[in-house]
SEFI-393139 format. One record per atom (N, C-alpha, C): residue number from 1; residue in one letter; x, y, z. Coordinates in Angstrom, 2 decimals. Layout:
<rs>
+------+------+---------+---------+---------+
| resi | resn |      px |      py |      pz |
+------+------+---------+---------+---------+
|  NUM |    A |       X |       Y |       Z |
...
+------+------+---------+---------+---------+
</rs>
This chain:
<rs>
+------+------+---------+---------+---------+
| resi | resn |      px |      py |      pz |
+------+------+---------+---------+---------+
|    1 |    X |    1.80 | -106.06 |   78.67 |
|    1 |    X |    1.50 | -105.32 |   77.53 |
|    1 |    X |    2.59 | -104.31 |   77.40 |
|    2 |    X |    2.97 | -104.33 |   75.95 |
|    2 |    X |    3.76 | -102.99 |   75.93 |
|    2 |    X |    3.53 | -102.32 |   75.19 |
|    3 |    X |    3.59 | -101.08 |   75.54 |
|    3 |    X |    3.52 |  -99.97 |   74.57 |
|    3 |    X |    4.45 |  -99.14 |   74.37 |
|    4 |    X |    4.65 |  -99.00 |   73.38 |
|    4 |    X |    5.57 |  -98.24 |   72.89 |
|    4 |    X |    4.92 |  -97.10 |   71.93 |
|    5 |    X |    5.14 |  -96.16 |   72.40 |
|    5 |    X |    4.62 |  -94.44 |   71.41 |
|    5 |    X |    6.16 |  -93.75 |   71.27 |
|    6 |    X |    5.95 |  -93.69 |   69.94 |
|    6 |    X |    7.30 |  -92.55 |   69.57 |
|    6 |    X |    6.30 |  -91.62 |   69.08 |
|    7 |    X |    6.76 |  -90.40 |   69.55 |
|    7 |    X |    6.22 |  -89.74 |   68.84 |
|    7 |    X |    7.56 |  -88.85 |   68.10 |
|    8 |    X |    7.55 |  -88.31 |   67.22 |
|    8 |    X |    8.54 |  -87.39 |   67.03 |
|    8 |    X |    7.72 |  -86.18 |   66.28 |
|    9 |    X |    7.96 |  -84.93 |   66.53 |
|    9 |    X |    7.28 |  -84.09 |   66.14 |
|    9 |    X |    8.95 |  -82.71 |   65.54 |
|   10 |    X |    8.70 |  -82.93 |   64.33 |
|   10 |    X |    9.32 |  -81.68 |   63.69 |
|   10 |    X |    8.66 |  -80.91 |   63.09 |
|   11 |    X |    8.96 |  -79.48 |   63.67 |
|   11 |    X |    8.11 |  -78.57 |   62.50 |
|   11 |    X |    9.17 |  -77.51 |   62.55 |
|   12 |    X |    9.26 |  -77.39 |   61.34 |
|   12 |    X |   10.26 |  -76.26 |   61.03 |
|   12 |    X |    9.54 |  -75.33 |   60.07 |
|   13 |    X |    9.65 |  -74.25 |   60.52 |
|   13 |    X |    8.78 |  -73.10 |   60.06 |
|   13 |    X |   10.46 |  -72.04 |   59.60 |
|   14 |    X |   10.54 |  -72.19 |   58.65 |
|   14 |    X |   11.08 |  -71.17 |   57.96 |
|   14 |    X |   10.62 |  -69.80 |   57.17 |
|   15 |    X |   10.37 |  -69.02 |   57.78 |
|   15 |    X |    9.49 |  -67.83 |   57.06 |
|   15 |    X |   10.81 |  -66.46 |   56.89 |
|   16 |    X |   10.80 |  -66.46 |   54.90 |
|   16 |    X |   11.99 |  -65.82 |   54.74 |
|   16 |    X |   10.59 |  -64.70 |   54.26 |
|   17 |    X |   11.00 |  -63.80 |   54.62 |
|   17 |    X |   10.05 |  -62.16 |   53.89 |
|   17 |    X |   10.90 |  -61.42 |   53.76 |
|   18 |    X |   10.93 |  -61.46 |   52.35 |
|   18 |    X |   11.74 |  -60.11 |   51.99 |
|   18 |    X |   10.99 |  -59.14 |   51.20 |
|   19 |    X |   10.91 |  -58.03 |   51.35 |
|   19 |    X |    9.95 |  -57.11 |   50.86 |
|   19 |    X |   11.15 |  -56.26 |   50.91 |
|   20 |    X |   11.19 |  -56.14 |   49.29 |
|   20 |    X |   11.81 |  -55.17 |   48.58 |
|   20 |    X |   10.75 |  -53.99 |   48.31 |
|   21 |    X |   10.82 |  -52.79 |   48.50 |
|   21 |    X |   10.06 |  -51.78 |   47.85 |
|   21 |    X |   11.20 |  -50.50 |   47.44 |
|   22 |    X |   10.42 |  -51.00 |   46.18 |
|   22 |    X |   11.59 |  -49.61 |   45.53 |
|   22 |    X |   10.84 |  -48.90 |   44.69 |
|   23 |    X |   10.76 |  -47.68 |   45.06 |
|   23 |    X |    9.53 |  -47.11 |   44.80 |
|   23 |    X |   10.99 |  -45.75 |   44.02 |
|   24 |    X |   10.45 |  -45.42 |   42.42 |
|   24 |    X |   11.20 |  -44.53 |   42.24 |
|   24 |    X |   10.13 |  -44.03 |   41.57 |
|   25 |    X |   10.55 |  -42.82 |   41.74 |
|   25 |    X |    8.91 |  -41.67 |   41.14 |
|   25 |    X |    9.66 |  -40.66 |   40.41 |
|   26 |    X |    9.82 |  -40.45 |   39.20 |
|   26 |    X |   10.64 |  -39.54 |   38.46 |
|   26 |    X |    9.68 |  -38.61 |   37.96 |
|   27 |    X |    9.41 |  -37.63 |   38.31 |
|   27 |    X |    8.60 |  -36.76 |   37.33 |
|   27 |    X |    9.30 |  -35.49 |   36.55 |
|   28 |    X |    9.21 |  -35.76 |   35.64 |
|   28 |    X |    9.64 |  -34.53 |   34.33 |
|   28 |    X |    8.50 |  -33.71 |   33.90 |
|   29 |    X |    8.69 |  -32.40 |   34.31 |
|   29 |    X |    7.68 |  -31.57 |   33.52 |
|   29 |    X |    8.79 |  -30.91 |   33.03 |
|   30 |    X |    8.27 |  -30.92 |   31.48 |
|   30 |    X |    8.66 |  -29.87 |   30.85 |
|   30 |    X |    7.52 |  -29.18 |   29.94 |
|   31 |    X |    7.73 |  -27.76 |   30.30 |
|   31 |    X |    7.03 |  -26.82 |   29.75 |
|   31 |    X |    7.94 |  -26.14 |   28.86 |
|   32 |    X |    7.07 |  -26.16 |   27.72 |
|   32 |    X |    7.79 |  -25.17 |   26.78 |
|   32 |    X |    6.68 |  -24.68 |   26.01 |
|   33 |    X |    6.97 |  -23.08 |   25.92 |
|   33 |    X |    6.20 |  -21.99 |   25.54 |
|   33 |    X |    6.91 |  -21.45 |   24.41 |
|   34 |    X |    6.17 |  -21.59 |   23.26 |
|   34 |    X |    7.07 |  -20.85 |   21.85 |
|   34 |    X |    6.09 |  -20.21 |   21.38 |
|   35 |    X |    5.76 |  -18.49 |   21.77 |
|   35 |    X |    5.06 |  -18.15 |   20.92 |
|   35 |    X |    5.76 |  -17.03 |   20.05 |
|   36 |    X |    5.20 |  -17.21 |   18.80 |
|   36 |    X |    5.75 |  -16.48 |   17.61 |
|   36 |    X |    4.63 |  -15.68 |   17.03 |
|   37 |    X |    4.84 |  -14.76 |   17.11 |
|   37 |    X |    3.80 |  -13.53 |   16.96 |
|   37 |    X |    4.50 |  -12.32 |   15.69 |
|   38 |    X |    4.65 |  -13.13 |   14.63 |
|   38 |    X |    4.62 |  -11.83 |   13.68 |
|   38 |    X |    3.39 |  -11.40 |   12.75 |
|   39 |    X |    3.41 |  -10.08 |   12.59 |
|   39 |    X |    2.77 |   -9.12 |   12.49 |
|   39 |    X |    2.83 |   -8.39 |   11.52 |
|   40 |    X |    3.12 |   -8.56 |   10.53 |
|   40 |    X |    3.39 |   -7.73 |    9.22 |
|   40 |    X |    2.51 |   -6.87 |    8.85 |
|   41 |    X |    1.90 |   -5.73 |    8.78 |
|   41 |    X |    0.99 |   -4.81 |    7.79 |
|   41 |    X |    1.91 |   -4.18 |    6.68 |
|   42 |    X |    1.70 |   -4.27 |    5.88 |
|   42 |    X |    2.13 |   -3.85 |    4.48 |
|   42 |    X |    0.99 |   -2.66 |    3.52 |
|   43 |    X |    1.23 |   -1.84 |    3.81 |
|   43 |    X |   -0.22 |   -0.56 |    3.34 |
|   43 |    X |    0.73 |    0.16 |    2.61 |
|   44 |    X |    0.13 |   -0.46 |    0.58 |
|   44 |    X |    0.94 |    0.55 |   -0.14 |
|   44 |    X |   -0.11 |    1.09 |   -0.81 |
|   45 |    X |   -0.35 |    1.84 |   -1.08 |
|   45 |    X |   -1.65 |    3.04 |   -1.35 |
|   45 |    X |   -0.29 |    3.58 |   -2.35 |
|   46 |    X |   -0.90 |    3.23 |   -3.59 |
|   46 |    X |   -0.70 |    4.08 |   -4.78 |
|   46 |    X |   -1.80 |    4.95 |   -5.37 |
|   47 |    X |   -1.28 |    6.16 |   -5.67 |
|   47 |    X |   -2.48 |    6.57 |   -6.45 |
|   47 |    X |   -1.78 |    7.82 |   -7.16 |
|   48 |    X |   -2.18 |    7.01 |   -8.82 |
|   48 |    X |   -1.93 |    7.80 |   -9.72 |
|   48 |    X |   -2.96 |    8.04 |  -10.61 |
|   49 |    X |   -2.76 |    9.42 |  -10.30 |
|   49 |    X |   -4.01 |   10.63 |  -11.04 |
|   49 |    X |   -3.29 |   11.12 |  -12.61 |
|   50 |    X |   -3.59 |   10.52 |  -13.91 |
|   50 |    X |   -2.93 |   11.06 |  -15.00 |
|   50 |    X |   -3.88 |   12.00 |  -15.56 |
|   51 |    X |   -3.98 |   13.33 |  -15.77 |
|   51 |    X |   -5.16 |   13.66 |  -16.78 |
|   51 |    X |   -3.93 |   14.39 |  -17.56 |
|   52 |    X |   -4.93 |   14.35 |  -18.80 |
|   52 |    X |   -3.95 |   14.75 |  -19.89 |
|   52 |    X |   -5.55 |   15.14 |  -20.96 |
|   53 |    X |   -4.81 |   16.82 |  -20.74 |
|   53 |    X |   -5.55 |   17.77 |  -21.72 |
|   53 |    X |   -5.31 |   17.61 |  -22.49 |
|   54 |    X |   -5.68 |   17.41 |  -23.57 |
|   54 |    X |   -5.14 |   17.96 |  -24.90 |
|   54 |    X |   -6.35 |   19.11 |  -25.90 |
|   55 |    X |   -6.09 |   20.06 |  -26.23 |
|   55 |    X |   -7.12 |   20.96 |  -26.83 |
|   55 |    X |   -6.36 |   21.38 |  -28.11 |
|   56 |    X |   -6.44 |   20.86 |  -29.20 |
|   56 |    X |   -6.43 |   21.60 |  -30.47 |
|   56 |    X |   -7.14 |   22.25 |  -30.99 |
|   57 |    X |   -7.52 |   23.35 |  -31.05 |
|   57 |    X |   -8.39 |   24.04 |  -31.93 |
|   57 |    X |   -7.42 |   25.18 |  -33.22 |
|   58 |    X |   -7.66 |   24.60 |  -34.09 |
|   58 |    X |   -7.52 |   24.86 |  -35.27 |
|   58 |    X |   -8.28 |   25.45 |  -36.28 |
|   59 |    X |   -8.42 |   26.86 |  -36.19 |
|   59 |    X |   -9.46 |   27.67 |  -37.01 |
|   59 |    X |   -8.29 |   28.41 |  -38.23 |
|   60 |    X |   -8.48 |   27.74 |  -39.27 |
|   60 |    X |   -7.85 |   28.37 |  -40.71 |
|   60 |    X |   -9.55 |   28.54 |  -41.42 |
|   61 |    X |   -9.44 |   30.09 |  -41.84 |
|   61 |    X |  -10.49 |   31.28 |  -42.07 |
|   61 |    X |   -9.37 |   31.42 |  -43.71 |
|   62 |    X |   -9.86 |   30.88 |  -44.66 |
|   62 |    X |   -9.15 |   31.40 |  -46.01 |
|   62 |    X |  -10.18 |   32.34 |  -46.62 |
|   63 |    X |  -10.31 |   33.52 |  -47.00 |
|   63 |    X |  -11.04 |   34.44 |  -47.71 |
|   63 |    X |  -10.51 |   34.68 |  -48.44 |
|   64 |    X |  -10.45 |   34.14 |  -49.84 |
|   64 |    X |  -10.07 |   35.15 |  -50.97 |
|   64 |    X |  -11.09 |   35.72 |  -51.64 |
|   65 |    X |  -10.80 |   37.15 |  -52.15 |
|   65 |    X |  -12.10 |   37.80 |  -52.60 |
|   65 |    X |  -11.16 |   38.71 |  -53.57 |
|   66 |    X |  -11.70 |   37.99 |  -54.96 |
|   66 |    X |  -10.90 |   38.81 |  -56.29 |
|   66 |    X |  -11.75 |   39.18 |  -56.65 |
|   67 |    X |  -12.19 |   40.45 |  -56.96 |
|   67 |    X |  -13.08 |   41.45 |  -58.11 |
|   67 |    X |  -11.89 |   41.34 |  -59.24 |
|   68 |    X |  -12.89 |   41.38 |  -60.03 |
|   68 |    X |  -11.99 |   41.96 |  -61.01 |
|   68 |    X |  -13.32 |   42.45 |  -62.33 |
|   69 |    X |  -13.21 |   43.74 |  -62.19 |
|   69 |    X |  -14.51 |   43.89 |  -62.79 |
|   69 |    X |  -13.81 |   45.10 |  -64.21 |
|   70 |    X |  -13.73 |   44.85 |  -64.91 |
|   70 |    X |  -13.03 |   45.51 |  -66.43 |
|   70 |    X |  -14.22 |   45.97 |  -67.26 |
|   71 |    X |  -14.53 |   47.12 |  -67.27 |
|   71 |    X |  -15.55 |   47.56 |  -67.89 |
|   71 |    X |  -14.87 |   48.55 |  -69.25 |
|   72 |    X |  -15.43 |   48.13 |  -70.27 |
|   72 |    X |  -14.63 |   49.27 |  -71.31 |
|   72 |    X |  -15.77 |   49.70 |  -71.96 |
|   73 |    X |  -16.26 |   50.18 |  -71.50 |
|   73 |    X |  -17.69 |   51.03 |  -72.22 |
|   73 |    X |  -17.85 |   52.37 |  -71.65 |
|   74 |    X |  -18.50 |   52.88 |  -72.05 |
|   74 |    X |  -18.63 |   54.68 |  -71.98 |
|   74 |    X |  -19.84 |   54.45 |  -70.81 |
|   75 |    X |  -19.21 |   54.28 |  -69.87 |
|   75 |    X |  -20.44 |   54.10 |  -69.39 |
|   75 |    X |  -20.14 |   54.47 |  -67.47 |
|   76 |    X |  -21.02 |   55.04 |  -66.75 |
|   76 |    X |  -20.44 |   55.32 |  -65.77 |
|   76 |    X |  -20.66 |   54.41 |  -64.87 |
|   77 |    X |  -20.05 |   53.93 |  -64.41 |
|   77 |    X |  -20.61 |   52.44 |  -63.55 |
|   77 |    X |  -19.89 |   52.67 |  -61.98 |
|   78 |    X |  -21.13 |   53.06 |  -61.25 |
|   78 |    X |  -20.57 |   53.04 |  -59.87 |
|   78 |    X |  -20.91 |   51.70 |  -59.28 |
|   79 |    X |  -19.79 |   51.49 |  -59.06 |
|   79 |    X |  -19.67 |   49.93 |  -58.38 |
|   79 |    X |  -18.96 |   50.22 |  -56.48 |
|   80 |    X |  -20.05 |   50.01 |  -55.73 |
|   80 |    X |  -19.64 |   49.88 |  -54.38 |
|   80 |    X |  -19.90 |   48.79 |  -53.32 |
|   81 |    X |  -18.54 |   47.88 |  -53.56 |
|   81 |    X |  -18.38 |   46.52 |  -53.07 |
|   81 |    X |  -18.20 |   46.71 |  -51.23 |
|   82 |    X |  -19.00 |   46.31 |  -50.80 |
|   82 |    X |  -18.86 |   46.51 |  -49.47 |
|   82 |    X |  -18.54 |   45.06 |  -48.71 |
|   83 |    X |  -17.49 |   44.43 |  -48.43 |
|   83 |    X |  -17.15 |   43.29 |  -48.02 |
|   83 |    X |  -17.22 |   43.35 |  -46.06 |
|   84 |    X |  -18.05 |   43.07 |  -45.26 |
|   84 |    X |  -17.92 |   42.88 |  -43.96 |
|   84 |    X |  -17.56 |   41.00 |  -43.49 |
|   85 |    X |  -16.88 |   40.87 |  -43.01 |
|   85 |    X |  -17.08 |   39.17 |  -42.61 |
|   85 |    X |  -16.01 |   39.66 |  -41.28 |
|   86 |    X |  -17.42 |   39.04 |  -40.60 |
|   86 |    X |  -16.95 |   39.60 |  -39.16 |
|   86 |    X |  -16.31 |   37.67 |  -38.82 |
|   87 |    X |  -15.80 |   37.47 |  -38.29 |
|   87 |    X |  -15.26 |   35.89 |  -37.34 |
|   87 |    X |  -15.24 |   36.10 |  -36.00 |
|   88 |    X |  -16.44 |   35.92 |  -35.15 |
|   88 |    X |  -16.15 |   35.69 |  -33.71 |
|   88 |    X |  -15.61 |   34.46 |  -33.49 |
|   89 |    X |  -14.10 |   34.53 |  -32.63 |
|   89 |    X |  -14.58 |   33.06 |  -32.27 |
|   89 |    X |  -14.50 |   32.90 |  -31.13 |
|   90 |    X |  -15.14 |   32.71 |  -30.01 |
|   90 |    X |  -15.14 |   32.47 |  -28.70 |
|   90 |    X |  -14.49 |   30.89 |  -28.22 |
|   91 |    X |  -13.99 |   30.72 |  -27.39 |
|   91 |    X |  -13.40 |   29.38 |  -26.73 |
|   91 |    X |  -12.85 |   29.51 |  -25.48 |
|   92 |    X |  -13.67 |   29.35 |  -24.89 |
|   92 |    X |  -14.27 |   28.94 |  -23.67 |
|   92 |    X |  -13.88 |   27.84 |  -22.94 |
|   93 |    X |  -12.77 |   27.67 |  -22.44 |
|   93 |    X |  -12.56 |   26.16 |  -21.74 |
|   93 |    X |  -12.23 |   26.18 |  -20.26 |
|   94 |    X |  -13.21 |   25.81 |  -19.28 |
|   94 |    X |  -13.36 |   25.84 |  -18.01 |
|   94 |    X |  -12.48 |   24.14 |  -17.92 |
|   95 |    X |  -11.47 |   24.22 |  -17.29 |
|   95 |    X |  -11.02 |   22.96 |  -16.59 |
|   95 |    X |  -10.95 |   22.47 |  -14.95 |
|   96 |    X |  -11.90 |   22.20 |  -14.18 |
|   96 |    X |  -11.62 |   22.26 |  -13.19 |
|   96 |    X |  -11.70 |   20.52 |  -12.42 |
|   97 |    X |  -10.27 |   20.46 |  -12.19 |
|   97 |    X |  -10.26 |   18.69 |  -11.82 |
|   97 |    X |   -9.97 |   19.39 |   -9.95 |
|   98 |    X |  -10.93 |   18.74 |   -9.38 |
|   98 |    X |  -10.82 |   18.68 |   -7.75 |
|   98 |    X |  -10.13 |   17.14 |   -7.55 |
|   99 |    X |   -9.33 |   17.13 |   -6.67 |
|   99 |    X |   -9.15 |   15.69 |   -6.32 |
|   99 |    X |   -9.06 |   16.13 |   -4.76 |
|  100 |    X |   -9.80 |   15.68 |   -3.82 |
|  100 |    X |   -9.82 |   15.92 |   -2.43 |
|  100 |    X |   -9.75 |   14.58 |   -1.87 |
|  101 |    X |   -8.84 |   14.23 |   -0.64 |
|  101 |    X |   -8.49 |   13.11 |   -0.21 |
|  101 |    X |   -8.22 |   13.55 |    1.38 |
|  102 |    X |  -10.04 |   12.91 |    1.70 |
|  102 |    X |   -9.50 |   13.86 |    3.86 |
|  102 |    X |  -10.08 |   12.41 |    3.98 |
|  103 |    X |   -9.42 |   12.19 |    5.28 |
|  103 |    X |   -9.73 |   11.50 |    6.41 |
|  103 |    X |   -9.57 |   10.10 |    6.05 |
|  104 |    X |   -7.96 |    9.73 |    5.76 |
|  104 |    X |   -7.42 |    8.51 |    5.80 |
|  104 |    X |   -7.33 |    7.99 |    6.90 |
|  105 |    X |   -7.64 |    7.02 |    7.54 |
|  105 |    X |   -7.28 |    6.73 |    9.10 |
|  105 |    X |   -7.31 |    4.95 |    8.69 |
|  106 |    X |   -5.68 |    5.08 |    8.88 |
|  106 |    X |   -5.56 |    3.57 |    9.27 |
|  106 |    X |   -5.26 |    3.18 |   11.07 |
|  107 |    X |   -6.45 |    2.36 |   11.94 |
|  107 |    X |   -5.86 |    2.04 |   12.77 |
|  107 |    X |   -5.40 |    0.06 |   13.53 |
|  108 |    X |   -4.49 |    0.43 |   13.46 |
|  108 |    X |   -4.09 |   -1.06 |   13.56 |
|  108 |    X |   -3.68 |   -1.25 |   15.34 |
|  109 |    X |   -5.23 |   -2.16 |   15.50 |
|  109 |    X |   -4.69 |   -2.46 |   17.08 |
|  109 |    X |   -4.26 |   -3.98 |   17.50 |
|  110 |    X |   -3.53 |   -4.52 |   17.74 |
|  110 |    X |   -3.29 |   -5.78 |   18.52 |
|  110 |    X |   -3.07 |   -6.06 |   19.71 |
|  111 |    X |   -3.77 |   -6.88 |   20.09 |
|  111 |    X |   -3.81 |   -6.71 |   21.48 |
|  111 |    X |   -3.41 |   -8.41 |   22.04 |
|  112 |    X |   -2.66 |   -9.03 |   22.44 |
|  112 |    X |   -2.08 |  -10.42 |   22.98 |
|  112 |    X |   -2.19 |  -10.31 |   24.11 |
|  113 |    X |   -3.23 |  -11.22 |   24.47 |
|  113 |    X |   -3.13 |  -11.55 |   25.87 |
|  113 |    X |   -3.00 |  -13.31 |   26.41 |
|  114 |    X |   -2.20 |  -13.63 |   26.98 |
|  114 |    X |   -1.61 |  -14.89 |   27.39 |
|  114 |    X |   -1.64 |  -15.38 |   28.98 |
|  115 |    X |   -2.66 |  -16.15 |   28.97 |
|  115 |    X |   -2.63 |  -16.47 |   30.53 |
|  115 |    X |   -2.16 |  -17.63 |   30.98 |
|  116 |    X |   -0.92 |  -18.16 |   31.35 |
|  116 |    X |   -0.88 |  -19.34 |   31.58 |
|  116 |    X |   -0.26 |  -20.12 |   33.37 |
|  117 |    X |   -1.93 |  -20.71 |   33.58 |
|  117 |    X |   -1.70 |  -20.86 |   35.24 |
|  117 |    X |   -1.42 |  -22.49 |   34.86 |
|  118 |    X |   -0.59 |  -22.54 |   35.52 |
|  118 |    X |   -0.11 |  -24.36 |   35.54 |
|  118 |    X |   -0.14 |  -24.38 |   37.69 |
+------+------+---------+---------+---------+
</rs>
């Protein structure tokens, strides 16, 4: 009897590992802070006070007073014209303008407060 066994045994184990790690970590902070804080008050306070008097008083008093009394007779004629005309004229003008202006108080507070914890 013959026997014959071949055996042939190949094993080829090729184990390629390549482990690339590329690890890039870029971090950008950017902070930017723009604060703009205007503030304008503008306080125009006009004040115009016009008074305007005006007082005409105009008193024209015309009296004419003609006798004329012509008597031609024999006769004795007492004639006694007694003319009084009194004219009071009183005027009286009290003007009294007060303008009182207390205790203007403008107060302007601002107050900014900014906290910034990063």
């Amino acid at each position: 009897m013959d026997v014959d066994v071949d055996v042939d045994v190949n094993v080829n184990v090729d184990v390629d590992v390549d482990v690339d790690v590329d690890i890039d970590v870029n971090i950008d902070i950017n902070i930017d802070i723009n604060i703009d804080i205007n503030v304008d008050v503008d306080v125009d306070v006009d004040v115009d006070v016009n008074v305007n008097i005006n007082i005409d008083i105009n008193i024209n008093v015309n009296v004419d007073i003609n006798i004329d009394i012509n008597i031609n007779v024999n006769i004795d004629v007492d004639v006694d014209v007694d003319v009084d005309i009194d004219v009071d004229v009183d005027v009286d003008v009290d003007v009294d303008v007060d303008v009182d202006v207390d205790d203007v108080d403008v107060d302007v507070d601002v107050d900014i407060n900014v906290d910034v914890d990063i």
